[in-house]
N, C-alpha and C positions, 0 to 999 in steps of 0.2 A: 776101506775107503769107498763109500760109493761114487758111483760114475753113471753117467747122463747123455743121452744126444747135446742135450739144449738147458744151461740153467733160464728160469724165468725169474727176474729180481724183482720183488714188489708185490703185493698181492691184496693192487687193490680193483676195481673195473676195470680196468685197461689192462693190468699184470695176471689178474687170472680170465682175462677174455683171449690173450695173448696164446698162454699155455693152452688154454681148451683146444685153438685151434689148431697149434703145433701136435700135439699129443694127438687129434685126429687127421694131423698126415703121416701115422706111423713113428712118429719120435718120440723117446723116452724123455720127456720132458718133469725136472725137478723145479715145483715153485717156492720160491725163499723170502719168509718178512717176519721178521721181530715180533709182530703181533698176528692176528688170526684177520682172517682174508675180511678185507672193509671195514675195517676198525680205525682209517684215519682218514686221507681226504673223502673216499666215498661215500663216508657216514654221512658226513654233514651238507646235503645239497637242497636244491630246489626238488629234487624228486622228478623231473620232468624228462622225458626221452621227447627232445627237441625236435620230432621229422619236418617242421615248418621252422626250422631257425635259420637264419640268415642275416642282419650284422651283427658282430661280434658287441658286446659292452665294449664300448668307446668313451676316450678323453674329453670331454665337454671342447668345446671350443667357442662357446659364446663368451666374451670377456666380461659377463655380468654372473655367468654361472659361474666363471672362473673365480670371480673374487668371494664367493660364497663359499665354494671348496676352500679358496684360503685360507678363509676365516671358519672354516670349519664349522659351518652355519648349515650344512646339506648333507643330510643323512646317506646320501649315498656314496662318501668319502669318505674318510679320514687318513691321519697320515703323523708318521715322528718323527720329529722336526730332527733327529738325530741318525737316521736312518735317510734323508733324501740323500745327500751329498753322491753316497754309493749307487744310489736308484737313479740318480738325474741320469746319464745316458739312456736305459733304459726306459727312462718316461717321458723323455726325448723321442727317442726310434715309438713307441706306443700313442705317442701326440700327433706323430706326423702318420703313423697307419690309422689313424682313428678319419683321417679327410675323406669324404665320400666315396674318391676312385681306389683310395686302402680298402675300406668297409665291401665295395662291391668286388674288388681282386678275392679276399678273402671267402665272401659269400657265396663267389661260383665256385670255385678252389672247394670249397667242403660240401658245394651240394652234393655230389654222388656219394658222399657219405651219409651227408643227413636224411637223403632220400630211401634207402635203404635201414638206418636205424633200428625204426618201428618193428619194420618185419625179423632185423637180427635176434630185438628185444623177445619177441613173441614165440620164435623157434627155440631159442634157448632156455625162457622162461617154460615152455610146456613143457621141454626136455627134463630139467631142472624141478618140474612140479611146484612150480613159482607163479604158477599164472593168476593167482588170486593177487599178489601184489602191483598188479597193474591195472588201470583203469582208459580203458579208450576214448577220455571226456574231452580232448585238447585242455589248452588253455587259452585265459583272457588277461589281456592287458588293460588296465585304464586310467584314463588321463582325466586330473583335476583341471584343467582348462582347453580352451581351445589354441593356445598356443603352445600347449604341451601337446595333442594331438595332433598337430602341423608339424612339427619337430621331426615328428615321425614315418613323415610323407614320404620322403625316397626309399626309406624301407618297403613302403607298402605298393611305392609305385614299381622295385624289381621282386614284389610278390608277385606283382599280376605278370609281369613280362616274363617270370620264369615259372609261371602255372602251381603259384605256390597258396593255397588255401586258404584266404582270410575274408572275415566279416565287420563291417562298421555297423558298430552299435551304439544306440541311443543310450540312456540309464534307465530305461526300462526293458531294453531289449538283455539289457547285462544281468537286471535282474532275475528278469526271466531264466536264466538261466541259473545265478545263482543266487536265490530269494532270500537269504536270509543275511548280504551284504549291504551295510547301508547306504543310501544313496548319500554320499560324501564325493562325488564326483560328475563327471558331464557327458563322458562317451568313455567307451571300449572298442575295443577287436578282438574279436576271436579266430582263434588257429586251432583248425578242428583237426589237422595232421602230427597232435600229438598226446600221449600216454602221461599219466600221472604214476607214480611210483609210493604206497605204502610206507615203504620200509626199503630205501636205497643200499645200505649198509647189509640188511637182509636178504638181498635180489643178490648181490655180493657172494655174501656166503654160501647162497642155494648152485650158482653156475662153479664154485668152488668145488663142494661135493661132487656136484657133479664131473670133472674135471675128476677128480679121486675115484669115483666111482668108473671113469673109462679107464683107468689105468695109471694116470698121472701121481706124483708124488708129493705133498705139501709138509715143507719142513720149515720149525723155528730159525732163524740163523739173520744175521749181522752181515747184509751185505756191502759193507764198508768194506768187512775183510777180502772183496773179491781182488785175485792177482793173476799173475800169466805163472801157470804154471808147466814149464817145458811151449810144449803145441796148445797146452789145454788150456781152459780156466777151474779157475779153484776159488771156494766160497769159502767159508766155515758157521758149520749149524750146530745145534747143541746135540743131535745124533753123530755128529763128527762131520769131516772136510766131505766134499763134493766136490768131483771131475770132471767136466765134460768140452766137448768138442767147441761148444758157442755160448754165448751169453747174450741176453735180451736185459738193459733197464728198462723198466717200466715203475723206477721211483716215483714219481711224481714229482714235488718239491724237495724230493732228499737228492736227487738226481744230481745235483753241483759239488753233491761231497764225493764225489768221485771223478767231477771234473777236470781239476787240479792235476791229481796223478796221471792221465791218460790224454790231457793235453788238450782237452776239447774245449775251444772257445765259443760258446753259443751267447747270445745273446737274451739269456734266462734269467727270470724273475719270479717270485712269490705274491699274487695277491690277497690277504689275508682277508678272513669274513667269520662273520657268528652266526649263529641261529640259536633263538629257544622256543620252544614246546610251552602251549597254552590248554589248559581246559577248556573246551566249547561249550560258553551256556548252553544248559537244556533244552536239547529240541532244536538244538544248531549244528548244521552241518556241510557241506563244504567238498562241491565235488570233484572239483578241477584246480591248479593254481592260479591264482590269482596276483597279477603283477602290477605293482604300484609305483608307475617309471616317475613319478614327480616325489611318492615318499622315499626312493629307495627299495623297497621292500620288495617281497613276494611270499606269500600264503600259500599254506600246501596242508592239506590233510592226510596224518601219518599216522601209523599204530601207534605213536609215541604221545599222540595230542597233535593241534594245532602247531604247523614248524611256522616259525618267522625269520627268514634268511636275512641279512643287510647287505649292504654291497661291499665296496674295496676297501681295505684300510693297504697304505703303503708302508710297511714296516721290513723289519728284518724277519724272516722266518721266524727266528726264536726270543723273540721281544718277548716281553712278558702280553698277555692280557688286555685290553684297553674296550670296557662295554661302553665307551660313549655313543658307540653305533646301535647297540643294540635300545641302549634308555630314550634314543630319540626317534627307534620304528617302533618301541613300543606303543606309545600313547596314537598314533598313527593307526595303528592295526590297531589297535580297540575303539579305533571310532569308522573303522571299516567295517569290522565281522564282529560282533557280542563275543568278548571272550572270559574267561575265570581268570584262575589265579594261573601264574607261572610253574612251571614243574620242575626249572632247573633252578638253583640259586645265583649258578654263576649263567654266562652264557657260553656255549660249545665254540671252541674256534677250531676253523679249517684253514688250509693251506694251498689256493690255486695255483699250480704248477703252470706259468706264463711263458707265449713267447709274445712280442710287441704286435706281429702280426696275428694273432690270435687261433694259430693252426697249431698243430702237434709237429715235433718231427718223427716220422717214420722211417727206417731206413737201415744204413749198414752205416757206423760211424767210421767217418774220415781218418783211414790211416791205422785201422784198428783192427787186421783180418779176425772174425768169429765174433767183435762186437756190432751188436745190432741194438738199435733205441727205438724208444714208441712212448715219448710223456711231453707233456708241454701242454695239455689239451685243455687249458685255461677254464672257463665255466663248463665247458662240454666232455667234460671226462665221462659222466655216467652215459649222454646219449654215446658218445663215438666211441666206448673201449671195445665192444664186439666189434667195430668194424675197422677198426684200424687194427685189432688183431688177426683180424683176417686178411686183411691187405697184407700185412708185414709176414705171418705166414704166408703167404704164395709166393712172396720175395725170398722168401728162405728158401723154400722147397721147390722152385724153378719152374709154379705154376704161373699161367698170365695171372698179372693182378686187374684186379674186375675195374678197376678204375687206375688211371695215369699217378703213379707214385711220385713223381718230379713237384710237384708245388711244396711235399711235407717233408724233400731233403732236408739233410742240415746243409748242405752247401747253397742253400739260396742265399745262406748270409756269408757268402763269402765270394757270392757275384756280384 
């Protein structure tokens, strides 16, 4: 039977950003996931290392947008009418953090996260020999009117009060930038304090090896099975049972099937999304993402092709399927950027691991000596998994944490 300092459960951004950093403070660190490292939510994202993000995706609150979501007339929605019942408190507690003074708690709360990001990205990407997957271009956002640009104003007004890097631009200024978008819009901004990502799933993989490569261990295995065994925790992988001292989730969205047994009441939710991969007309190219806060949408140029991300669907984790988000950013992004034909047939679905306030928990679980968590990290899985697994290593290993661990407790929902 092997045996471990530390299992690491999950292995996807966050789960093998976790183990890299335990494994270099000296612990025999085992990471565990059914499939091969970024093979599920961190495949399918924006691609973005967010060092200029700041509010979370919020609940509309205008009761004109509201009734569009209703009526399921706004691509950056959707929802099954047979799944809300079990979702309404949670999109209750997510409505009420969505009001300005939620949005700005949040957005100090993860700065010293976000502020660091970039640089996490870039040490462990040269480490890793991943550095061609990233690009130093920020991104831009743009608004089909001037009331969709106003919308946006308190965001940009605790840009400047927290020295966070952004440009108003015209539709020629956005062009300028990126020339081969059509002018289907009125203004932009740009956030030059952030990295584009290739191949997110790929970036995955590379900090994985890596991770293997300092010593660390990565096995097949079903962490459903995890249980107390004696002092210990005990997994089961297809190499056989694993031992060790602690255990780290770092599931993501699978993270509530272990809730149950272990007694842990969070206030967790799944928000479900698509992307598909386009061919770029000839001679079209595309160097930063590109965010379409009135379509919904966001463009990213990937090894894969053209990605086109949508926004929330509220469903059950394991609902089947539902491209109505994706049939209605499609024709959207083709009248933004020259695109071909599609590459997938279907569209890819992902699984945002939520909490209402849009932070991760980090920490030692309530009531659980040797369990510790790190998932919840809602769109910001790929920027924050290096840095929230460095945080949560220094809480292991009895080093200061570089920044105050109390706001990503789990017991803030339970003051």
């Amino acid at each position: 039977m092997a045996q471990a300092d530390v299992l690491v459960l999950g292995a996807g951004m966050v789960g093998v950003s976790t183990a890299l950093h335990l494994r270099r403070r000296g612990l025999s660190v085992v990471l565990v996931d059914r499939r091969g490292p970024g093979e599920e939510t961190s495949f399918g994202n924006a691609g973005v290392i967010e060092g200029s993000a700041l509010f979370p995706v919020s609940f509309p609150r205008d009761l004109r947008i509201l009734l569009r979501h209703a009526l399921k007339l706004a691509p950056q929605s959707n929802y099954r009418l047979g799944a809300l019942p079990g979702l309404m408190p949670w999109i209750a507690a997510y409505f009420h953090a969505s009001g300005r003074p939620g949005l700005e708690r949040s957005a100090r709360d993860l700065r010293p996260l976000m502020v660091r990001a970039r640089h996490d990205h870039r040490m462990l990407a040269a480490e890793a020999g991943a550095q061609d997957l990233l690009r130093p271009t920020g991104w831009v956002k743009i608004y089909r009117s001037e009331a969709d640009y106003a919308s946006a104003e308190a965001e940009r007004l605790l840009a400047g009060e927290l020295g966070v890097a952004c440009e108003t631009l015209d539709t020629d200024g956005v062009l300028g930038l990126e020339p081969h978008l059509r002018p289907d819009f009125q203004r932009g901004t740009f956030w030059p304090e952030c990295d584009n990502c290739s191949d997110p799933g790929g970036l995955v993989k590379a900090y994985a090896a890596l991770f293997e490569r300092e010593g660390g261990l990565f096995l097949r295995g079903d962490a459903r099975t995890l249980q107390r065994s004696g002092s210990r925790w005990r997994v089961d992988c297809e190499a056989g049972p694993v031992l060790a001292d602690r255990t780290v989730l770092c599931l993501g969205p699978w993270s509530m099937d272990l809730f149950g047994r272990f007694g842990l009441r969070l206030p967790f939710a799944v928000k479900r999304g698509y992307h598909l991969h386009f061919a770029p007309e000839p001679g079209v190219t595309l160097s930063r993402a590109i965010v379409d806060r009135a379509g919904g949408f966001c463009l990213q140029s990937t090894r894969y092709g053209i990605r086109a991300t949508t926004g929330i669907e509220f469903a059950l984790r394991d609902d089947p399927p539902d491209r109505r988000q994706a049939d209605m950013v499609t024709p959207l992004a083709r009248r933004l950027l020259p695109l071909g034909a599609a590459r997938e047939s279907e569209p890819w679905l992902g699984r945002r691991p939520a909490f209402p306030d849009s932070k991760p928990v980090v920490g030692a679980a309530p009531g659980h000596p040797g369990l510790f968590l790190n998932f919840g990290h809602s769109h910001w899985g790929l920027t924050l998994g290096p840095g929230t697994g460095l945080l949560l290593a220094q809480m292991m290993t009895g080093d200061t944490p570089f920044t105050d661990p109390a706001p990503f407790a789990a017991e803030r929902f339970s003051a």
